[in-house]
ZAMARGU-4260 file (C-alpha; in steps of 0.2 Angstrom, whole numbers, plus 5000, padded with zeros to 4 digits):
<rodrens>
0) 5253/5226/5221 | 5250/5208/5228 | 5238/5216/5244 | 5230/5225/5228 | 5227/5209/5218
5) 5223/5199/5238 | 5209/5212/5238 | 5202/5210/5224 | 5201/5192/5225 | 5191/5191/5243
10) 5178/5203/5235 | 5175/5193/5220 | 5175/5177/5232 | 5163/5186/5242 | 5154/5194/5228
15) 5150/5175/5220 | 5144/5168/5237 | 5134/5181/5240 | 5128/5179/5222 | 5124/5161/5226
20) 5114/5165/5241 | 5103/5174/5232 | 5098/5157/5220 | 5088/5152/5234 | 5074/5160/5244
25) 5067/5152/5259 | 5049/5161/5259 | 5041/5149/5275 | 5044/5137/5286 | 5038/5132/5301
30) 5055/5127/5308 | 5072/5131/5301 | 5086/5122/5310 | 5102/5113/5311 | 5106/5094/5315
35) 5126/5092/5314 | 5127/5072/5319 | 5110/5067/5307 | 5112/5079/5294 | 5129/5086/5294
40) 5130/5100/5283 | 5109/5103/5281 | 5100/5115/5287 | 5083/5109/5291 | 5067/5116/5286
45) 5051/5108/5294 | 5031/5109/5290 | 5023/5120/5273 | 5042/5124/5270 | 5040/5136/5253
50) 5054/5141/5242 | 5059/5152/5228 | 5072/5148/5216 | 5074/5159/5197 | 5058/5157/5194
55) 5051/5143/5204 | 5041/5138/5218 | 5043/5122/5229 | 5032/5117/5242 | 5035/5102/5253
60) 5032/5095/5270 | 5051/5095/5275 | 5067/5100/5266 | 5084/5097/5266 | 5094/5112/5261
65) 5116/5110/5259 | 5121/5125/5260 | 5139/5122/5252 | 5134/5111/5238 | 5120/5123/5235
70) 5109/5106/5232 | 5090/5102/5242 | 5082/5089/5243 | 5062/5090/5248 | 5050/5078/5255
75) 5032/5074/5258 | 5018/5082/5244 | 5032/5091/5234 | 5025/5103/5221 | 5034/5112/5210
80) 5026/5127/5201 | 5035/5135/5187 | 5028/5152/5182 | 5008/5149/5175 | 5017/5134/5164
85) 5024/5120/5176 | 5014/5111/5190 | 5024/5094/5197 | 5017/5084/5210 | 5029/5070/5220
90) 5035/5063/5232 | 5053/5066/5234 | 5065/5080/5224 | 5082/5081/5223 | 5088/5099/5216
95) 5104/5105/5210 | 5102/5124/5212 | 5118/5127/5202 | 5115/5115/5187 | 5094/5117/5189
100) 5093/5099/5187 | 5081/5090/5196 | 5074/5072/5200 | 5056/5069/5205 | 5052/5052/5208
105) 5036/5044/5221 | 5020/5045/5210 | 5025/5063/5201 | 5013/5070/5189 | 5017/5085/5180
110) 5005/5095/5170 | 5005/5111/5160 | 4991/5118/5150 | 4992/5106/5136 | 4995/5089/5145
115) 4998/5079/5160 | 5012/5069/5162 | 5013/5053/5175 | 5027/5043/5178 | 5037/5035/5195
120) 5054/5046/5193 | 5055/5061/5182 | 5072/5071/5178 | 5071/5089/5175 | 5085/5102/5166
125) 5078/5119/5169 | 5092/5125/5163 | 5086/5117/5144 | 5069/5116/5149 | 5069/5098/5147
130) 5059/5084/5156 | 5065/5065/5153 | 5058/5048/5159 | 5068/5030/5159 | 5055/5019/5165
135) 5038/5021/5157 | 5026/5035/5160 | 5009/5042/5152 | 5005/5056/5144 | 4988/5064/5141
140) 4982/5079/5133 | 4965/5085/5126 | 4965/5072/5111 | 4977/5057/5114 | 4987/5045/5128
145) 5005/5042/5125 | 5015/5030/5134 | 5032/5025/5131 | 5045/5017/5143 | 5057/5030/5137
150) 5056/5050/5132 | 5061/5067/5134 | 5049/5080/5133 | 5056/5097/5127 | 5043/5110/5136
155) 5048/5125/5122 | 5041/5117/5107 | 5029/5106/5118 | 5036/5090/5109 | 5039/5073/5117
160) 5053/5062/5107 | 5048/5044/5113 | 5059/5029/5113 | 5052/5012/5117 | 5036/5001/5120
165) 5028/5018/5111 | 5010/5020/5110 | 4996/5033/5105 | 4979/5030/5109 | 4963/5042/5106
170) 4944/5037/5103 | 4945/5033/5083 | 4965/5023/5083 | 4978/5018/5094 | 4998/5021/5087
175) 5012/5008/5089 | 5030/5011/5086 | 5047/5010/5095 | 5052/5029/5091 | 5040/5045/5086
180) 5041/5064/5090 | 5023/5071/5097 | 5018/5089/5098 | 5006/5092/5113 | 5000/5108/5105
185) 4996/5103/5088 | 4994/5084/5089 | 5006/5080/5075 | 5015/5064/5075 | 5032/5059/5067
190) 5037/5041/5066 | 5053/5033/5066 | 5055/5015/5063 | 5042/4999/5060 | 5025/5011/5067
195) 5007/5005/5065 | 4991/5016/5065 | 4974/5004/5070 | 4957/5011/5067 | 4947/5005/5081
200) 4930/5008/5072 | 4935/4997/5056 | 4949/4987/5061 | 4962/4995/5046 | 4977/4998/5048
205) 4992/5006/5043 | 5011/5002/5044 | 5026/5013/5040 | 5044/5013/5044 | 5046/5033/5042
210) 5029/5045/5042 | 5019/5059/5047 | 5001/5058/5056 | 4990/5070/5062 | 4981/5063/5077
215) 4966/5078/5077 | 4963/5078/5057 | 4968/5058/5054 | 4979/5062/5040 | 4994/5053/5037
220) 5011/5053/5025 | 5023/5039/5025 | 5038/5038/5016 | 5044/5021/5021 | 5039/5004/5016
225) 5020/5011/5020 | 5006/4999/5019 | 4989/5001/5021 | 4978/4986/5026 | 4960/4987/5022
230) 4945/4975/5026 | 4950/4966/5008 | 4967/4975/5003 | 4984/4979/5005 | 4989/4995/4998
235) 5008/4996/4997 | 5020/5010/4990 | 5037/5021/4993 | 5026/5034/4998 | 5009/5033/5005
240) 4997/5049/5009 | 4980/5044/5018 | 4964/5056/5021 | 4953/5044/5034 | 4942/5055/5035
245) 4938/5056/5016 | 4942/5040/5014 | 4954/5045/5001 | 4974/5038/4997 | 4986/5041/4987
250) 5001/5031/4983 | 5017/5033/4973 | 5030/5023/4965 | 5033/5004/4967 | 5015/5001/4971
255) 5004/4986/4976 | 4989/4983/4979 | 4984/4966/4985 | 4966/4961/4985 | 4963/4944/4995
260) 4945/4941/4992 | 4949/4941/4974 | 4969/4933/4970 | 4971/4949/4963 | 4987/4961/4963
265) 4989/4976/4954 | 5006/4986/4953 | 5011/5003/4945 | 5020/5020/4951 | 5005/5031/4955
270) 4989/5026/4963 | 4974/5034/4970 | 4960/5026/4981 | 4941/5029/4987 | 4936/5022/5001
275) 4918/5025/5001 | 4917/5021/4981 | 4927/5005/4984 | 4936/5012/4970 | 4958/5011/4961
280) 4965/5022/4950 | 4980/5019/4944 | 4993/5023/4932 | 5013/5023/4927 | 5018/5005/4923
285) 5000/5000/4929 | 4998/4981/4927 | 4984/4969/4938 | 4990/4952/4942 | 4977/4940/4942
290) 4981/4923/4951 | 4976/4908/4942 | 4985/4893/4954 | 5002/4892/4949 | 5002/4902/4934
295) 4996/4921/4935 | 4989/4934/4919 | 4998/4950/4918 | 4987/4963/4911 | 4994/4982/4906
300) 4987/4995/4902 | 4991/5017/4901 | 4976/5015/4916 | 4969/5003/4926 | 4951/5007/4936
305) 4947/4994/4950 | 4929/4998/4956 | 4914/4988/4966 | 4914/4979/4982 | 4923/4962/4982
310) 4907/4951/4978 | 4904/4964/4963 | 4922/4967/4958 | 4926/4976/4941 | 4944/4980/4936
315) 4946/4990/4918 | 4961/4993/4909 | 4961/5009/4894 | 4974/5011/4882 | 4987/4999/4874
320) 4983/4984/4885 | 4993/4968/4883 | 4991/4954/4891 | 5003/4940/4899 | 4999/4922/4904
325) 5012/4906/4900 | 5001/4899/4887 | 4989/4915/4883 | 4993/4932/4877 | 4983/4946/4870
330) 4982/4964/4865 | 4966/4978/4864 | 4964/4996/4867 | 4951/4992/4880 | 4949/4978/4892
335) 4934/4975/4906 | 4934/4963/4917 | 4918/4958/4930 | 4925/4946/4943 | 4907/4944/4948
340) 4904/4933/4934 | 4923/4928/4928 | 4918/4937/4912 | 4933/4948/4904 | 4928/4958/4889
345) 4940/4967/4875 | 4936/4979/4863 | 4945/4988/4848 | 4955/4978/4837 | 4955/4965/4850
350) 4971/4951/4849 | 4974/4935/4859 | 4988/4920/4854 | 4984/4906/4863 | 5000/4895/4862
355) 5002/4893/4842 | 4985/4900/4838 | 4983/4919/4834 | 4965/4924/4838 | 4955/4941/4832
360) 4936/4948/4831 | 4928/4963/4833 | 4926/4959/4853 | 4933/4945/4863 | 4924/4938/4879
365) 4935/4925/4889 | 4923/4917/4903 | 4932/4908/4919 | 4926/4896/4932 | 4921/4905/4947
370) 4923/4891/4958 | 4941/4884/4952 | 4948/4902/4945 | 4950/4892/4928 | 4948/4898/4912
375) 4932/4890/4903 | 4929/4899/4888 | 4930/4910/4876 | 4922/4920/4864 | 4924/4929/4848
380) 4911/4940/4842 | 4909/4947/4824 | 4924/4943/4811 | 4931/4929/4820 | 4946/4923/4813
385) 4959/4909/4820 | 4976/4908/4810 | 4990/4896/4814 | 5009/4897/4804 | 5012/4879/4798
390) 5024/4868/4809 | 5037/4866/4795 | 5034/4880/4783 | 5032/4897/4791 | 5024/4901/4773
395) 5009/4894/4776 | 4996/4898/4788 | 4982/4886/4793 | 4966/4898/4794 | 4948/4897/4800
400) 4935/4912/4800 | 4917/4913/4803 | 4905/4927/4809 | 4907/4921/4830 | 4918/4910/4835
405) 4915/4900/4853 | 4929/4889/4860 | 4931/4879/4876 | 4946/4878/4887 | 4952/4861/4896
410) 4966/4863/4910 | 4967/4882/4905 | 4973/4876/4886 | 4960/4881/4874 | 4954/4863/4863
415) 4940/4865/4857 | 4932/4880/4845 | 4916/4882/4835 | 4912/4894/4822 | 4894/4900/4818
420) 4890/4907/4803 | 4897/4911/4789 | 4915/4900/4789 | 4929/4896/4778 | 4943/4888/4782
425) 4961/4883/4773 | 4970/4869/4781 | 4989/4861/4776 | 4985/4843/4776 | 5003/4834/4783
430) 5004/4814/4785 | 5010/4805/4800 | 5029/4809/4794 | 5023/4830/4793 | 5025/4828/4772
435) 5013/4840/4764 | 4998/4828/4756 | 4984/4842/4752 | 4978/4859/4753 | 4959/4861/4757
440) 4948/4875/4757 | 4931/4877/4764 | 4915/4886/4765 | 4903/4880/4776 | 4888/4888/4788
445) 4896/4880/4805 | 4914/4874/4808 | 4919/4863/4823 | 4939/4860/4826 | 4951/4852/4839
450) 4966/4860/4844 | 4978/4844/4848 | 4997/4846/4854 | 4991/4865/4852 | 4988/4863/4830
455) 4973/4862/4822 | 4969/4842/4820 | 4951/4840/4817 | 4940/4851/4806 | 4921/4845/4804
460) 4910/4855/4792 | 4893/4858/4796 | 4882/4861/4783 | 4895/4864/4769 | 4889/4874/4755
465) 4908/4873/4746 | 4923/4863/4747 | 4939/4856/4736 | 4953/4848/4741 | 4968/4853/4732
470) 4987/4845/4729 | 5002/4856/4736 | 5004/4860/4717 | 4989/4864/4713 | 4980/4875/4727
475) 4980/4895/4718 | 4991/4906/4725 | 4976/4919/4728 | 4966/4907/4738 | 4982/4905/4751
480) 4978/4918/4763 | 4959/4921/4768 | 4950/4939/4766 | 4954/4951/4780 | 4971/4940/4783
485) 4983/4947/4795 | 4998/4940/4805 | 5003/4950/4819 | 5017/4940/4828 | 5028/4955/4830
490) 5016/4961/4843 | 5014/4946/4854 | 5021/4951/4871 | 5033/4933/4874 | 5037/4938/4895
495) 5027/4947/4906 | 5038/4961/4905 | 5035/4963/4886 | 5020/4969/4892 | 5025/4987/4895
500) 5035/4988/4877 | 5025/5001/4866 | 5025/4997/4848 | 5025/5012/4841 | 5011/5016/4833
505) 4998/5027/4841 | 4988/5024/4854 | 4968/5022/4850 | 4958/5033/4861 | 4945/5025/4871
510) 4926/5028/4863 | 4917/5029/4879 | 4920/5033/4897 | 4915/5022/4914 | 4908/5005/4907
515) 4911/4999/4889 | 4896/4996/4877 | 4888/4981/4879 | 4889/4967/4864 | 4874/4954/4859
520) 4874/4939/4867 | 4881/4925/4859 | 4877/4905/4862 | 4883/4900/4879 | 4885/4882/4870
525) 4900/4873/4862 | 4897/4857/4855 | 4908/4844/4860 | 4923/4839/4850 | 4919/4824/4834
530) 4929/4815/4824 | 4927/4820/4804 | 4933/4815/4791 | 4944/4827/4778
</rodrens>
């Protein structure tokens, strides 16, 4: 039994050597022989020495072969050809017949019949089929260079995965990132970690923490803290999708989009953009921020439409707008806003509350200064009407109405106002010690008035056809509230997050489509404040 068991181990042992011999396959060599005392162990193969190995060729000018460690090493012009795929140029290889691993290293290049790679040392797992680099290399293929200082380059799926120092550069951009996966064959690009795209042409850019691009189409997803830097704007969302060609983007949730040329931000949860119009859309919590030194006006609206080039900027807003500033707020169905000539319009039931004032008219216009950002004016056109609750008696409300209304803003606070046409006016006459003296009522052609400590202080009336003055007592109870009368506190937004609080009634739809309808013209001119006497 044990010579039975004897012989059948020395012919497995002979069976796996011989199997073994047959990895390797000199196929010529000018010279093959031995050197015990330099190269103990080698057997020596000298001058256009070819080899075969499962599936490979290696050429070389000398060759090391150990025939007990079953390892060779080449040198001199190695190449290594592998089927019609593989083609490696180097210097030196060393080869692990058993494992199939080798090293390349001494200006090796490797191509196949997508790219060429170039690098000093190169490792390569045939067993995997898997090529990787530690100390930088280049890779080129029909539309892009890569080089990274790190990667591995899986020849099966023809992706690199590339660590380090990472970029990607073709005609149109050049990538930057510390970690991406590239497919040779299809030219997609998957990015991991802080990654940039720059357009060489334009000079945009794009940033992203996590995202796909398509280096042949120019078509980009992120999904990670994605921005997207224009000439004039920064376009920032969780997600970020971006047609260059097109000139298209599309951007969801947590959204902004800061305009630099303008102080302008706008914020919502869905956004779209065209290039080549110059154009926003945007939508979901949409609200645009603009910039006024250290206090900023909140605008919101169902839709917010930003269009023009930045010297012809317009931004409007549809649907339950409200608006937000420290000392300003307002409310419409439509809002238009040209920052070419700092002239914002509202239409449909239009609202503003400027500190204690509550202002209306059929369309409001407020102007600001183009060169300090500051509101100037403002403008009330058809039914104007001011109303302001009295300091110590929330019964009665100081009121002044007119046909148009013009009033002048000083420091951003609204002072002065003038009404053309048509007004009246009831004012509660307090003394110095805020006790109640009189009750006047007016109707007069022109009204001029001064907002002081944000009241109404001084009322001059021009051209009065009617007047009385009446004693708290006396004043009719019919005559305490003027025609068209309405006090709409309830829907002033106080913060800038009221402004996304519906109130519950339906929502007006807007009359037109693109650009609202333009309004007459009223007087630029507000006459400057005068002293009057009750």
């Amino acid at each position: 039994m044990k010579k039975i068991l004897l012989t059948l181990c020395v012919l497995f042992m002979a069976f796996a050597g011989y199997a073994q011999q047959k990895k390797i396959k000199i196929l010529w060599a000018e010279h093959n022989y031995a050197n015990e005392e330099k190269f103990p162990g080698a057997i020596i193969l000298d001058g256009k020495v070819k080899i075969a190995h499962e599936g490979a060729i290696l050429t070389c000018r000398r060759a090391f072969y150990y025939k007990k460690e079953n390892f060779l090493k080449a040198i001199g012009n190695v190449i290594i050809n592998q089927g019609d795929t593989i083609h490696q140029n180097s210097d030196y290889v060393d080869y692990d017949l058993t494992s199939k691993k080798a090293v390349s290293w001494g200006n090796v290049v490797l191509k196949d019949p997508k790219m060429t790679l170039k690098t000093d040392t190169l490792y390569f797992d045939r067993l995997n089929q898997k090529l990787f680099y530690k100390d930088h290399a280049t890779i080129q293929d029909e539309t892009n260079i890569l080089k990274s200082k790190n990667g591995n380059y899986y020849l099966e799926t023809k992706k690199f995965t590339a660590t380090t120092q990472v970029t990607i550069t073709n005609p149109d951009n050049i990538i930057e990132s510390q970690h991406l996966d590239y497919y040779t064959s299809s030219g997609h690009a998957y990015l991991y970690g802080p990654s940039t795209i720059i357009n060489k042409e334009d000079g945009n850019k794009i940033y992203s923490e996590r995202g796909f691009y398509n280096t042949k189409t120019d078509i980009s997803h992120f999904v990670k803290n994605a921005k997207l830097y224009l000439d004039d704007r920064t376009i920032e969302g969780d997600s970020l999708y971006y047609d260059k060609n097109r000139g298209f983007a599309s951007a969801t949730n947590n959204i902004r989009v800061i305009d630099t040329a303008q102080n302008f931000i706008a914020k919502g949860n869905y956004a779209e953009y065209f290039e080549k119009l110059d154009s926003i859309f945007m939508i979901k919590k949409a609200v645009a921020i603009s910039v006024m030194e250290k206090d900023s006006m909140f605008v919101h609206g169902d839709t917010l439409l930003v269009t023009g080039k930045k010297e012809k900027r317009i931004i409007r807003t549809f649907n339950n707008v409200k608006i937000f500033k420290s000392d300003l707020q307002g409310k419409c169905d439509s809002l238009h806003t040209d920052q070419a000539t700092g002239v914002t319009k509202m239409y449909f039931s239009p609202i503003l509350w400027s500190e204690k004032s509550q202002i209306t008219g059929d369309s409001i216009k407020l102007l600001s200064d183009k060169k300090t950002d500051k509101l100037d004016s403002l403008k009330i056109l058809g039914n104007s009407f001011i109303i302001q609750q009295d300091s110590l008696d929330p019964k009665n409300f100081n009121q002044i109405k007119g046909k148009n209304m013009y009033g002048k803003f000083i420091e951003n606070k609204l002072r002065t106002l003038l009404v053309k046409g048509n007004g009246e006016a009831v004012n509660y006459n307090r003394n110095d010690n805020g006790v109640l003296e009189t009750i006047s009522k007016q109707f007069c052609s022109n009204i001029e008035f001064v907002l002081e400590n944000n009241e109404i202080d001084q009322i001059k009336c021009m051209k009065q056809t009617d007047g009385t003055t009446f004693p708290p007592s006396k004043f009719p109870e019919a005559d305490r509230k003027l025609k068209g009368f309405l006090w709409r506190e309830d829907e002033q937004p106080k913060t800038k997050e009221d402004i996304f609080i519906k109130d519950g009634k339906p929502a007006r739809k807007p009359l037109f489509k693109g650009n609202p309808p333009a309004t007459k013209k009223g007087k630029k001119s507000v006459k400057k404040k005068e002293k009057s006497n009750p």
